[in-house]
DRENDO-1510 file (C-alpha; in Angstrom, 1 decimal, always signed):
<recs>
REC; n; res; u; v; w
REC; 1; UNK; -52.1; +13.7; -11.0 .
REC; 2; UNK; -53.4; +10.1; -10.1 .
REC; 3; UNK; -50.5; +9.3; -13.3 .
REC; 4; UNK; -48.0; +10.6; -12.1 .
REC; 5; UNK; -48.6; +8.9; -8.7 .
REC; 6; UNK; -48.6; +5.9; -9.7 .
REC; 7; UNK; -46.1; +6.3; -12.1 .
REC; 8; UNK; -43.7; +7.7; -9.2 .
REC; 9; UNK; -45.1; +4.3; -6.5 .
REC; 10; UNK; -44.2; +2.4; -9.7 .
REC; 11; UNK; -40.6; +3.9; -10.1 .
REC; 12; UNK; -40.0; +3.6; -6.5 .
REC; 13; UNK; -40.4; +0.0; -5.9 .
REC; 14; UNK; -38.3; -0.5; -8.9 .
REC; 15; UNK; -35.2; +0.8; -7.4 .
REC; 16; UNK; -36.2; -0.6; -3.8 .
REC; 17; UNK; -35.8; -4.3; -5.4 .
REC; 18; UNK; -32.8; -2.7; -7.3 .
REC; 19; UNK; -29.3; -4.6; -5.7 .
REC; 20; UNK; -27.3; -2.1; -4.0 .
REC; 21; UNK; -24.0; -1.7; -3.8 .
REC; 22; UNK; -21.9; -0.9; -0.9 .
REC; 23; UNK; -20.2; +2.5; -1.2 .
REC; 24; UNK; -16.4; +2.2; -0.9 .
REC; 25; UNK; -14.4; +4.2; +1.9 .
REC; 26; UNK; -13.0; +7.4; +1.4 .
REC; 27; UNK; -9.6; +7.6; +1.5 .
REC; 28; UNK; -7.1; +8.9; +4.4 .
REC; 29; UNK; -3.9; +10.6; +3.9 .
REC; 30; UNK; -1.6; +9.3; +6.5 .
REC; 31; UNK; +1.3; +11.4; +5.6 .
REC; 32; UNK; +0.9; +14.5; +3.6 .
REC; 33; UNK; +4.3; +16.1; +4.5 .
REC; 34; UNK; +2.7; +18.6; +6.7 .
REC; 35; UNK; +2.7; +16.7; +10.6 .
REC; 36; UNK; +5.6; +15.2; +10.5 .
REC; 37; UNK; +5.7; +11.4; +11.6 .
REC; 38; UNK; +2.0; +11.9; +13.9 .
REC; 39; UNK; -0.1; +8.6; +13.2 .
REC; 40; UNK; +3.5; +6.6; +12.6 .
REC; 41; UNK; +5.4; +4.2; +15.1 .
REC; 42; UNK; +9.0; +3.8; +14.0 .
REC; 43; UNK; +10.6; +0.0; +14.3 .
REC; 44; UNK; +14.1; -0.3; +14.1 .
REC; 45; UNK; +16.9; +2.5; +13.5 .
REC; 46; UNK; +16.7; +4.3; +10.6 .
REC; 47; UNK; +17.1; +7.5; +10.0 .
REC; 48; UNK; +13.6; +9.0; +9.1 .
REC; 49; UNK; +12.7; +12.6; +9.3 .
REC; 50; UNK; +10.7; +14.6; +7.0 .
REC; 51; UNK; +12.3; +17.1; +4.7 .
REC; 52; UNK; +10.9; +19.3; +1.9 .
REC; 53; UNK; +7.4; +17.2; +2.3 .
REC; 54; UNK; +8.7; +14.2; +1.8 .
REC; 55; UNK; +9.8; +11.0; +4.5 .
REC; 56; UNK; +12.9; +9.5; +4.3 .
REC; 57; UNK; +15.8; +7.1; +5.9 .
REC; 58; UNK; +19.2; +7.1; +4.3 .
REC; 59; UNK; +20.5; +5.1; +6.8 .
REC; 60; UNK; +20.3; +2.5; +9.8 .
REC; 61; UNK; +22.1; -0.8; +10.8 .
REC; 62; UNK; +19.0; -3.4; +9.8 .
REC; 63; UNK; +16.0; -2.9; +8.1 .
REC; 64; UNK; +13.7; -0.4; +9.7 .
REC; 65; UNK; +9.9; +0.5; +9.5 .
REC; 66; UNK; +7.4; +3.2; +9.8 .
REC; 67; UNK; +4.0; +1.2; +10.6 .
REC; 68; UNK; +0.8; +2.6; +10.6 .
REC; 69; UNK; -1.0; +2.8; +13.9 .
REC; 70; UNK; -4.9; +1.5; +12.6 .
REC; 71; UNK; -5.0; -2.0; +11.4 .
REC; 72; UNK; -7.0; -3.1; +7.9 .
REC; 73; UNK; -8.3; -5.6; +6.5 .
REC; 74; UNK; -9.4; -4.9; +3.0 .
REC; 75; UNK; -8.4; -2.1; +1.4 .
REC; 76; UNK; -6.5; +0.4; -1.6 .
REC; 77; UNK; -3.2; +2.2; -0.4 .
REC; 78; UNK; -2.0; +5.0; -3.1 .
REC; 79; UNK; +1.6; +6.5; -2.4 .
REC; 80; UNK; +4.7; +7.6; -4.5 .
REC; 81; UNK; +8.0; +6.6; -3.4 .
REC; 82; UNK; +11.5; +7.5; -4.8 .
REC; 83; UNK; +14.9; +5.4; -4.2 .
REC; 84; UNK; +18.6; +5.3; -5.3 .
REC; 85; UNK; +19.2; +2.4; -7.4 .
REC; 86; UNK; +20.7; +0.6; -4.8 .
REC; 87; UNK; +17.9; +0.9; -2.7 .
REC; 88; UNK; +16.3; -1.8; -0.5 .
REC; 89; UNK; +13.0; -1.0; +1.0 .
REC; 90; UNK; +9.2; -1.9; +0.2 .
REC; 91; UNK; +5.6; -1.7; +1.6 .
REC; 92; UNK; +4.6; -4.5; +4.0 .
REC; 93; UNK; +0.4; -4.5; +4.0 .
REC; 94; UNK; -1.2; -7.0; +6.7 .
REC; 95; UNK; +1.6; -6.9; +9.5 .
REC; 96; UNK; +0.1; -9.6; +11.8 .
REC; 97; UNK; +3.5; -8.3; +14.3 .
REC; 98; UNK; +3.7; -4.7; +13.8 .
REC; 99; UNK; +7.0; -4.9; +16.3 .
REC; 100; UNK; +8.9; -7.5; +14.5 .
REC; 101; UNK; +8.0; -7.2; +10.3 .
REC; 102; UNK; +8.9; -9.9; +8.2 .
REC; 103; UNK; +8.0; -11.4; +5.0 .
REC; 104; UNK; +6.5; -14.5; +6.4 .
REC; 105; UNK; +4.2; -12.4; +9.2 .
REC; 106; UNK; +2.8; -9.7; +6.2 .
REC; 107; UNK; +2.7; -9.4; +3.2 .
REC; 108; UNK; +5.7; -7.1; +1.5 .
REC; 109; UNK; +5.4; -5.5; -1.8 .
REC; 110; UNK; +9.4; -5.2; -2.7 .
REC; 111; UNK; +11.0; -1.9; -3.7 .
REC; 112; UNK; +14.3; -3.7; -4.5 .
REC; 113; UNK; +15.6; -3.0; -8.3 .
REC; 114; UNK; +18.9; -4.7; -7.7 .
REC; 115; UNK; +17.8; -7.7; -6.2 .
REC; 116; UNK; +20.5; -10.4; -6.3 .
REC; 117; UNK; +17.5; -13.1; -7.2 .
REC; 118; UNK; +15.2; -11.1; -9.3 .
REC; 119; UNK; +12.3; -13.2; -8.5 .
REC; 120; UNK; +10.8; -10.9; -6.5 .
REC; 121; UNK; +12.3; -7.6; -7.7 .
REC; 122; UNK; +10.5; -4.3; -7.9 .
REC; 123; UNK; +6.7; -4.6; -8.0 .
REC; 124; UNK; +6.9; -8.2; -6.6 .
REC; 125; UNK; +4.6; -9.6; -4.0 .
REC; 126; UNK; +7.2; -11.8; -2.0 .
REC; 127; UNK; +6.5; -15.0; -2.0 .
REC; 128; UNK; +3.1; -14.7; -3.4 .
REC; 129; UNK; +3.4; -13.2; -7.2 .
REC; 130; UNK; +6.3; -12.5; -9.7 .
REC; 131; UNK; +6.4; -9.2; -11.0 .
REC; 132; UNK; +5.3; -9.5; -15.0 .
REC; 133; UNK; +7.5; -6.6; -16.0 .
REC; 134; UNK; +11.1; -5.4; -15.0 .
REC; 135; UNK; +10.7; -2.0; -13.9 .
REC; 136; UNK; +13.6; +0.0; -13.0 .
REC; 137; UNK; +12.6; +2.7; -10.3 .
REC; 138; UNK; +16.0; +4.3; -9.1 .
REC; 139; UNK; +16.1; +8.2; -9.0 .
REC; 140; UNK; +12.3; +9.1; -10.3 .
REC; 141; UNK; +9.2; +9.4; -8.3 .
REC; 142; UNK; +7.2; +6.1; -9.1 .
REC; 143; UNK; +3.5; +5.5; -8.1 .
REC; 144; UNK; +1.7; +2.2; -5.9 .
REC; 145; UNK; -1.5; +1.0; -6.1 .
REC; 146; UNK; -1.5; -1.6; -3.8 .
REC; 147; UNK; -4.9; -3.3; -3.5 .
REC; 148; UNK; -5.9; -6.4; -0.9 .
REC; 149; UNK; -9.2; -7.4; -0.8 .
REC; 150; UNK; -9.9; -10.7; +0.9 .
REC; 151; UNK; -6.8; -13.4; -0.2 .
REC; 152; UNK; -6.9; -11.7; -3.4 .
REC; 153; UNK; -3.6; -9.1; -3.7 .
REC; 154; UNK; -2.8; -6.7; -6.6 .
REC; 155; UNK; -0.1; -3.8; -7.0 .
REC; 156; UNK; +0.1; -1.4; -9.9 .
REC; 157; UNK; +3.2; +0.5; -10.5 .
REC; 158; UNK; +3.2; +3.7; -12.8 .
REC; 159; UNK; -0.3; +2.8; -13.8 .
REC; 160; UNK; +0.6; -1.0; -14.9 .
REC; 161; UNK; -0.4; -4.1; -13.4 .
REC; 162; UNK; +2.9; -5.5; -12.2 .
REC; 163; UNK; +1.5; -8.4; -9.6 .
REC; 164; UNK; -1.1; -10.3; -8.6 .
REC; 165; UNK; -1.8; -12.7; -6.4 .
REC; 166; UNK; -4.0; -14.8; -3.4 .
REC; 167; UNK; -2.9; -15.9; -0.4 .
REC; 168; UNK; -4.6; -16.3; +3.1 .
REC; 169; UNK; -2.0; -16.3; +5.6 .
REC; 170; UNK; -2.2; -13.1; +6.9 .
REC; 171; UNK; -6.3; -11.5; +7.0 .
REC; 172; UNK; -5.4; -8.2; +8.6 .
REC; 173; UNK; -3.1; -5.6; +10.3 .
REC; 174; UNK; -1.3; -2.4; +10.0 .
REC; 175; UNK; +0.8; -1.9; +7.0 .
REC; 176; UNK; +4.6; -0.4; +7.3 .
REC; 177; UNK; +7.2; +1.7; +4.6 .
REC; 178; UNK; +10.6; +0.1; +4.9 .
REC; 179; UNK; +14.1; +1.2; +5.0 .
REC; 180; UNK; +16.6; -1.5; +4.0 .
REC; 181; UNK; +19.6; +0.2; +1.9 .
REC; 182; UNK; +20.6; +3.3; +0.1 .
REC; 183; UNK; +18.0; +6.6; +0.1 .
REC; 184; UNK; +14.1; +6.0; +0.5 .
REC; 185; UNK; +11.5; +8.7; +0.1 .
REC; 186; UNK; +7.5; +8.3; +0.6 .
REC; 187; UNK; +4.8; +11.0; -0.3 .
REC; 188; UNK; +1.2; +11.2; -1.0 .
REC; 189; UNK; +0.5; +8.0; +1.3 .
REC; 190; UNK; -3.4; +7.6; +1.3 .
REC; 191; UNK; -5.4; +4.7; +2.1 .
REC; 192; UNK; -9.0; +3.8; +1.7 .
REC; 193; UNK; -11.4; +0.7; +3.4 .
REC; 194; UNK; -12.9; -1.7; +0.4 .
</recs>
């Protein structure tokens, strides 16, 4: 017994000296089709309303938001979107003025296949990172990962890396689903603390 004793004492401080690591967050579903637009300001015009599940604008007369109402700093968002090919929209993460978005106050991962400067097409962080791939995403359900953990930025799309990038301008804020041109669907919009 005095063995197993010390044998457990022994064990014990072991993992005590062990380093730890911090558990990650659990993840949130902001809109799971279910309450309608609850936990969402809407910025601008656009038409969004749920149907089938699913949020969507199909039109408006400028570029339009839903923003989230918490603010983050680090974190993972997961969501599917769907567009027409002619679509403009995107995900701005770190909106330092959640009542007037831009590219140069957040940070906008572009949803914008027919880009007329390609730079930052689909997949691109504006501004920050080139997309590595061309990825056309017009009339099929298509997957982010968008990841922002201190300066450093990533996005997958459809399970491949498409961008990354570091920038520190903007540290924090709510993040917003845009409306620009054509038909824009969200779903499945989940986010997690790092």
């Amino acid at each position: 017994m005095k063995r197993v004793v010390i044998a457990l004492a022994v064990f014990l401080a072991s993992v005590s000296s062990m380093p730890r690591v911090a558990a990650q967050g659990t993840w949130t579903t902001l809109f799971d089709g279910k309450n309608g637009l609850k936990g969402w300001n809407a910025v601008g015009d656009a038409n969004w309303e749920v149907v089938d599940g699913v949020v969507q604008a199909t039109k408006g007369s400028a570029a339009s938001y839903l923003v989230s109402q918490n603010t983050y700093t680090d974190f993972e968002i997961m969501l599917d979107f769907w567009v027409t090919p002619d679509a403009n929209s995107g995900v701005f993460i770190r909106c330092t003025d959640p009542k007037m978005i831009t590219a140069m106050n957040a940070y906008e991962v572009n949803i914008f296949d027919m880009r007329p400067d390609p730079t930052y097409r689909t997949g691109a962080i504006v501004n920050v990172a080139k997309p590595t791939s061309v990825v056309n995403t017009g009339n099929k359900w298509n997957t982010f990962d968008i990841t922002a953990k201190g300066p450093k930025m990533t996005v997958v799309l459809n399970g491949m890396k498409i961008a990354e990038g570091e920038n520190t301008m903007n540290p924090r804020g709510p993040f917003a689903l845009q409306w620009g041109a054509g038909t824009v669907k969200f779903r499945n919009v989940r986010i997690r603390p790092l």
